[in-house]
C-alpha positions as a printed NumPy array, in Angstrom:
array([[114.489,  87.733,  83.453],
       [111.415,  90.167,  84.366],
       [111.911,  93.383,  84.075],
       [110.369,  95.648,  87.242],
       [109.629,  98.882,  88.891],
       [109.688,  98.966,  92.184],
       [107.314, 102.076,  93.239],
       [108.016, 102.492,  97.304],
       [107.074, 104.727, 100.555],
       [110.346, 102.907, 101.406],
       [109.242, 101.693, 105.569],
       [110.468,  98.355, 106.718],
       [108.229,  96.081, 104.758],
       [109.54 ,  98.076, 101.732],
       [113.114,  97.858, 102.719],
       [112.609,  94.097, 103.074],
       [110.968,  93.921,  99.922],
       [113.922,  95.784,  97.922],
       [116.253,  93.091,  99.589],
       [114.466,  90.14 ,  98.558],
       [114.201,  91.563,  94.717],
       [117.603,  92.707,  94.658],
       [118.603,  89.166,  95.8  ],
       [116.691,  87.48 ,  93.356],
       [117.891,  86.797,  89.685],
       [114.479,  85.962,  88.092],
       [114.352,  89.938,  88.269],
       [116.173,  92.924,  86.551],
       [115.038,  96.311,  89.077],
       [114.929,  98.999,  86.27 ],
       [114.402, 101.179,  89.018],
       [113.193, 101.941,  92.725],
       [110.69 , 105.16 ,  92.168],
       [109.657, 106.996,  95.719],
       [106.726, 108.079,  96.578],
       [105.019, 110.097, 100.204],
       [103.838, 107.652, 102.712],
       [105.451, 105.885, 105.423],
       [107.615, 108.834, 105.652],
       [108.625, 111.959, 103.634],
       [109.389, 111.016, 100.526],
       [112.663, 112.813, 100.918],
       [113.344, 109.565, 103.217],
       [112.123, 107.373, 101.339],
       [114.48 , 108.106,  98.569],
       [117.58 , 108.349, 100.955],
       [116.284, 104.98 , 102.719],
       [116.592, 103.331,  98.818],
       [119.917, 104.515,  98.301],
       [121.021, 103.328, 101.809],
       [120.181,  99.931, 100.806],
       [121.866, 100.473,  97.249],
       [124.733, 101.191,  99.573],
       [124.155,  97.657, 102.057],
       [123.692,  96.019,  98.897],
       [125.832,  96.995,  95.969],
       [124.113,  95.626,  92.967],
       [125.917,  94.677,  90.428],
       [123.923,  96.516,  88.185],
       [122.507,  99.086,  90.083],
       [118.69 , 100.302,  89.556],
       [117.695, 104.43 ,  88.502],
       [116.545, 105.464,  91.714],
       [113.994, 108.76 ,  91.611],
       [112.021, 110.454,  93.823],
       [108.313, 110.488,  93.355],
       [105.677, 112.812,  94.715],
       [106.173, 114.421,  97.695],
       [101.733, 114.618,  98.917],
       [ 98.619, 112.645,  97.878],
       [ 96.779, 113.881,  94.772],
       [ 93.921, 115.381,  97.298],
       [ 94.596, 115.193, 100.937],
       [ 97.479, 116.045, 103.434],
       [ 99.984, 113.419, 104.207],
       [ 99.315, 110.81 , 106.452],
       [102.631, 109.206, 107.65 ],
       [102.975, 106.344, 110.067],
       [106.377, 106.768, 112.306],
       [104.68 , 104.523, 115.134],
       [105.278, 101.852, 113.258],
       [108.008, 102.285, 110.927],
       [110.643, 104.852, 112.928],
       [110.715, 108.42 , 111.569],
       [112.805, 108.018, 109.62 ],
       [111.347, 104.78 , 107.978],
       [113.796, 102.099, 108.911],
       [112.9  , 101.933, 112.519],
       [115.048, 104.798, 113.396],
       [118.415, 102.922, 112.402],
       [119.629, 105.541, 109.189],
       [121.451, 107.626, 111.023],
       [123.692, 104.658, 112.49 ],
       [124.592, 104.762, 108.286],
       [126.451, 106.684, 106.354],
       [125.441, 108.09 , 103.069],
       [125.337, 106.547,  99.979],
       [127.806, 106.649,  97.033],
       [124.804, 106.422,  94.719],
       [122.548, 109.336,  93.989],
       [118.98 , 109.774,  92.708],
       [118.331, 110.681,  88.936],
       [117.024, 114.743,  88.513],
       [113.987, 113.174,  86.318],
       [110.351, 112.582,  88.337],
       [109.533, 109.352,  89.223],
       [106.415, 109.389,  87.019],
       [108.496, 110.365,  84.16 ],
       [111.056, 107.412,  84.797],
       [108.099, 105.049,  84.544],
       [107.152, 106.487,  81.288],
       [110.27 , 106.453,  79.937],
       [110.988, 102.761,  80.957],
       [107.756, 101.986,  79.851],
       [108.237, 103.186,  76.328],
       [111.908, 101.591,  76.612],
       [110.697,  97.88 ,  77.357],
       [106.863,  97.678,  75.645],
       [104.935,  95.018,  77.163],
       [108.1  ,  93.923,  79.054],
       [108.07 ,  95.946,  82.127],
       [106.096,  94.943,  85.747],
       [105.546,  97.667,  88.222],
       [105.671,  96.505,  91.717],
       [103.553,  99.358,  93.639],
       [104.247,  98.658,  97.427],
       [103.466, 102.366,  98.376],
       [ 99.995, 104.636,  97.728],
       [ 99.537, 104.482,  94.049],
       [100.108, 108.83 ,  93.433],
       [103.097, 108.105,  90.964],
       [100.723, 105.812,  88.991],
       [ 98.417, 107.976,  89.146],
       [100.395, 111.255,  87.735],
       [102.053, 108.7  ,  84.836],
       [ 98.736, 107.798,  83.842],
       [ 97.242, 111.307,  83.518],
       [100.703, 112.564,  81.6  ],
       [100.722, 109.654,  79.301],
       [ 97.486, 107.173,  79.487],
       [ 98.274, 105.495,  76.164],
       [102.239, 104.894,  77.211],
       [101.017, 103.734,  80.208],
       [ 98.391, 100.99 ,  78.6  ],
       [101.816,  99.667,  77.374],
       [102.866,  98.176,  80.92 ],
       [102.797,  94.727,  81.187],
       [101.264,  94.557,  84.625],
       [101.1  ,  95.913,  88.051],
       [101.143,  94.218,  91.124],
       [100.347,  96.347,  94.165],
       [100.092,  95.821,  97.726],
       [ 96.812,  97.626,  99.396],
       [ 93.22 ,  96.944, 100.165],
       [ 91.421,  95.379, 102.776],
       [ 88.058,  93.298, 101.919],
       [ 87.458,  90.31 , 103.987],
       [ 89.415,  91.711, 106.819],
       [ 89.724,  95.067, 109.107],
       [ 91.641,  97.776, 107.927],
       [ 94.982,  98.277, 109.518],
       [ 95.166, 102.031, 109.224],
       [ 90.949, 102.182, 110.844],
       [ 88.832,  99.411, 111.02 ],
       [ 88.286,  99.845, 107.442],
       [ 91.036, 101.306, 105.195],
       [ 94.499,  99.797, 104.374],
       [ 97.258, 102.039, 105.1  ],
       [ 97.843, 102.6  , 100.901],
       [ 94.82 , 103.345, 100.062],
       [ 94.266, 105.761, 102.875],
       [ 96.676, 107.316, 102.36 ],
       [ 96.25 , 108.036,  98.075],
       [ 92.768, 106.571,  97.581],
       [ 92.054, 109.379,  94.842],
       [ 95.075, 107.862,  93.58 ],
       [ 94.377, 104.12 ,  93.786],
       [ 90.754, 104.813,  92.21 ],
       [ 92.722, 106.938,  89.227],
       [ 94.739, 104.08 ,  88.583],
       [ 92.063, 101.102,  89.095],
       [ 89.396, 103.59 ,  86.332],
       [ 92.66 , 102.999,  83.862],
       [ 91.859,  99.874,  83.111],
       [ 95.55 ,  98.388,  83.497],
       [ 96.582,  94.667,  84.16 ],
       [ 96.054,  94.907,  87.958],
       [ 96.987,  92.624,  90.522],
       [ 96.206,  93.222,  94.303],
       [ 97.434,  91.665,  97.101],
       [ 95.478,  92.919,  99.902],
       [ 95.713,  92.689, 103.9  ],
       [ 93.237,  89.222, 103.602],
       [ 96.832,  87.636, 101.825],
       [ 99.459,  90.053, 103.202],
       [ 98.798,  89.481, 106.849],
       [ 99.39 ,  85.677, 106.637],
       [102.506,  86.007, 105.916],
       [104.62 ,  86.779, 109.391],
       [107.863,  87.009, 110.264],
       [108.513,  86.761, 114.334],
       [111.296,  87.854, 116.202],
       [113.3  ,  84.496, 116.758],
       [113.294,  83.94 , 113.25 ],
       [115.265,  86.961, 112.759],
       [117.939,  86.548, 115.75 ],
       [118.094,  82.946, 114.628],
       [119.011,  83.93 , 110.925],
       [120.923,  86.866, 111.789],
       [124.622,  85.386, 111.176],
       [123.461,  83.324, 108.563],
       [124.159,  84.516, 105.029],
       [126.076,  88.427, 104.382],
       [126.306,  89.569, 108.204],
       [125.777,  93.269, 107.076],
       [121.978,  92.542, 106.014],
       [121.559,  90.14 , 108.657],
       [122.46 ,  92.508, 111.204],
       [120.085,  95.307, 109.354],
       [117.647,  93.341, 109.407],
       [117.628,  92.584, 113.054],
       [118.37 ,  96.001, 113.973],
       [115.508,  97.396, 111.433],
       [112.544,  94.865, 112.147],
       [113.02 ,  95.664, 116.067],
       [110.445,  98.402, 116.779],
       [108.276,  96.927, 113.875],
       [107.688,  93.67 , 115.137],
       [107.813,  95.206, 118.811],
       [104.976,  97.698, 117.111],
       [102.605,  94.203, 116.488],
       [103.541,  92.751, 119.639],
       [101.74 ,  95.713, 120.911],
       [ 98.956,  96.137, 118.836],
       [ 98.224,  92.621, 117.597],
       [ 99.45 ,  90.179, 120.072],
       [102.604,  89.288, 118.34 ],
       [106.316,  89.216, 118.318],
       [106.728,  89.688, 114.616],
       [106.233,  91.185, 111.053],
       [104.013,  91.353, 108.56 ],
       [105.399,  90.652, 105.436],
       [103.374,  93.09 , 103.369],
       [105.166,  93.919, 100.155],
       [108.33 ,  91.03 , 100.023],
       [104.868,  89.339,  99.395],
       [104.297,  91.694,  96.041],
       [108.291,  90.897,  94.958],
       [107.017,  87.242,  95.514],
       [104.341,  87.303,  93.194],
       [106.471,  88.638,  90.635],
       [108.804,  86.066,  91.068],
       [105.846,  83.287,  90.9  ],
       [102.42 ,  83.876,  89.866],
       [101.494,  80.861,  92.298],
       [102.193,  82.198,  95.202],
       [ 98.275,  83.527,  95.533],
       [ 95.262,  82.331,  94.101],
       [ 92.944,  85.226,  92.357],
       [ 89.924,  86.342,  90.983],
       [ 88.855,  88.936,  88.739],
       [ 86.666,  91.503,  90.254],
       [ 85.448,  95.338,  89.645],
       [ 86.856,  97.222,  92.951],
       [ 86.113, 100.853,  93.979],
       [ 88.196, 102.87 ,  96.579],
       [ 85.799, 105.397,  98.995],
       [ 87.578, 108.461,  99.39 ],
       [ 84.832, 110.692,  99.958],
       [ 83.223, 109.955, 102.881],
       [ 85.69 , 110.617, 106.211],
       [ 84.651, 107.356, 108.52 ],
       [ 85.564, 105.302, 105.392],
       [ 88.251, 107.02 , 103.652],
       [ 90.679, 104.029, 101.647],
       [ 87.874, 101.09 , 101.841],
       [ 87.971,  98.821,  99.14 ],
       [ 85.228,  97.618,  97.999],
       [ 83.681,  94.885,  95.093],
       [ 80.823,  96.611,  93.347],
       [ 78.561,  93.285,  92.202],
       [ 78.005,  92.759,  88.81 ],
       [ 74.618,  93.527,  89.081],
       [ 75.113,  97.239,  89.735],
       [ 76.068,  97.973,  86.411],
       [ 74.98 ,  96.986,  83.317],
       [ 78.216,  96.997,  81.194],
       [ 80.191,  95.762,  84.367],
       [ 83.829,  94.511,  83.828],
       [ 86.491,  93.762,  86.551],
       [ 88.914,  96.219,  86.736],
       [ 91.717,  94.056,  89.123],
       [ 92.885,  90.332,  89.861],
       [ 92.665,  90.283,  93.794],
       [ 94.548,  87.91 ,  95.408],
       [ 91.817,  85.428,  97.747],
       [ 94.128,  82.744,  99.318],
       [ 98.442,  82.476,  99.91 ],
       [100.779,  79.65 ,  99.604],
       [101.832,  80.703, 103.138],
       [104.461,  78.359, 103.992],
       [105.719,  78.17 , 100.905],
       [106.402,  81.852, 100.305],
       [107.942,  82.098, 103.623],
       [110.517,  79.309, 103.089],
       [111.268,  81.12 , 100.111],
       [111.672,  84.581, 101.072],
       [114.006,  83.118, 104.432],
       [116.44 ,  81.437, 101.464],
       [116.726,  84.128,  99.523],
       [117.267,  86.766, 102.013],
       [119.315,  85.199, 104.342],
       [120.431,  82.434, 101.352]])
């Protein structure tokens, strides 16, 4: 059994995402850490224990709340597509959560479980990368002691989704993502090139929705509605990218995406470009070494079929 973080701006990718690992007994969620981005991170953290509440683990993960603003910038939130509150406006129909959020920072939970489980412990990072960032400025040795990290973000073959350049992670934190990539730790991405082939539509959902646990059918359905009705809008269809259940994937099975090792830099400087990722060639740099494994190609179908069973299973 792998032991993971989950580090989440907790929208309705994320939400799906917690689901699919909570529902999957290859993994043990040490905790869900929350950080700014979707939404307040004050949401975020009452969107995980909401779903703590839908799903009652049997052993239930630390849940702790994260930082609050980017390293640099302001905030950038996206309510148009996610709700205000994060779970396409649908929290309030819930009522709270017996489960509560540790006192301890999220960046000092990682540490801890990273000096708990050496070598043992994945972090999932499906939100802008600031907790990362803070754990590895604390603590960079503890932090050399994580097994890996497989984040969703970037956008390199493909437009941006937050501009026509930047992906919505590393727009948000790229000081952060840059911090983290200059660490040198066992990186995986999965950016919008792999993400964005994996879609959910609409009759999927209303077709699964009484299969399975009715509750989280019926979540789901009532959660994905202004998301998918958000890309129906803006990119011609009825559906969902599957974003980050795509990172829970991959640390569920490696060969889900094909990758390749590469040295990646994250523009944060320069306004029109803010959150690009970008390969620096080897050639620019005499000592150059990759820094990330980026995901190039997705076993589309078959990660699909997989996250239906187990979600809806």
């Amino acid at each position: 059994m792998k032991r993971i973080i989950i580090d989440s701006d907790a929208g309705v990718d994320d939400a799906l995402a917690i689901i699919l690992a909570l529902k999957s007994p290859e993994l043990s969620v040490e905790a869900i850490t929350t950080v700014a981005g979707n939404v307040e991170v004050e949401k975020c953290t009452r969107n995980c224990l909401l779903l703590l509440e839908l799903l009652e683990p049997k052993r239930p993960p630390i849940v702790a709340q994260g930082a609050d603003k980017p390293l640099v910038e302001d905030l950038v939130t996206a309510p148009g597509v996610h709700g205000n509150d994060g779970l396409g406006n649908i929290a309030s129909q819930y009522s709270g959560s017996r489960y509560q959020a540790v006192p301890a920072e999220a960046a000092d939970v990682i540490l801890d479980l990273v000096r708990r489980y050496p070598q043992e412990l994945t972090i999932v990072a499906i939100g802008p990368m600031t907790n990362l960032a803070i754990a590895v400025e604390k603590e960079p040795k503890v932090m050399k002691n994580v097994q890996e990290i497989i984040a969703m973000g970037g956008a390199f073959r493909v437009p941006g989704n937050t501009g026509p350049h930047a992906e919505f992670n590393m727009y948000v934190d790229p000081e952060a993502a840059q911090w983290v990539l200059d660490a040198r730790l066992p990186l995986t991405l999965l950016p919008l090139d792999v993400t964005e082939q994996v879609i959910l539509y609409r009759p999927e959902v209303s077709s699964l929705r009484n299969r399975g646990d009715w509750r989280i059918g019926n979540f789901i359905a009532e959660m994905t509605h202004g998301y998918m009705r958000y890309h129906e809008e803006t990119a011609g269809f009825f559906g969902g990218y599957l974003h980050d259940p795509l990172a829970i994937g991959v640390a569920i099975r490696r060969d889900f995406v094909r990758c390749r090792d590469l040295r990646i830099a994250v523009k944060a400087n320069d306004d029109s470009r803010r959150g690009m990722t970008v390969v620096v060639p080897r050639r620019s740099e005499k000592k150059w070494q990759p820094n990330a494994r980026v995901a190039q190609w997705v076993k589309r179908k078959e990660f699909l079929d997989f996250f239906r069973s187990r979600v809806w299973g």
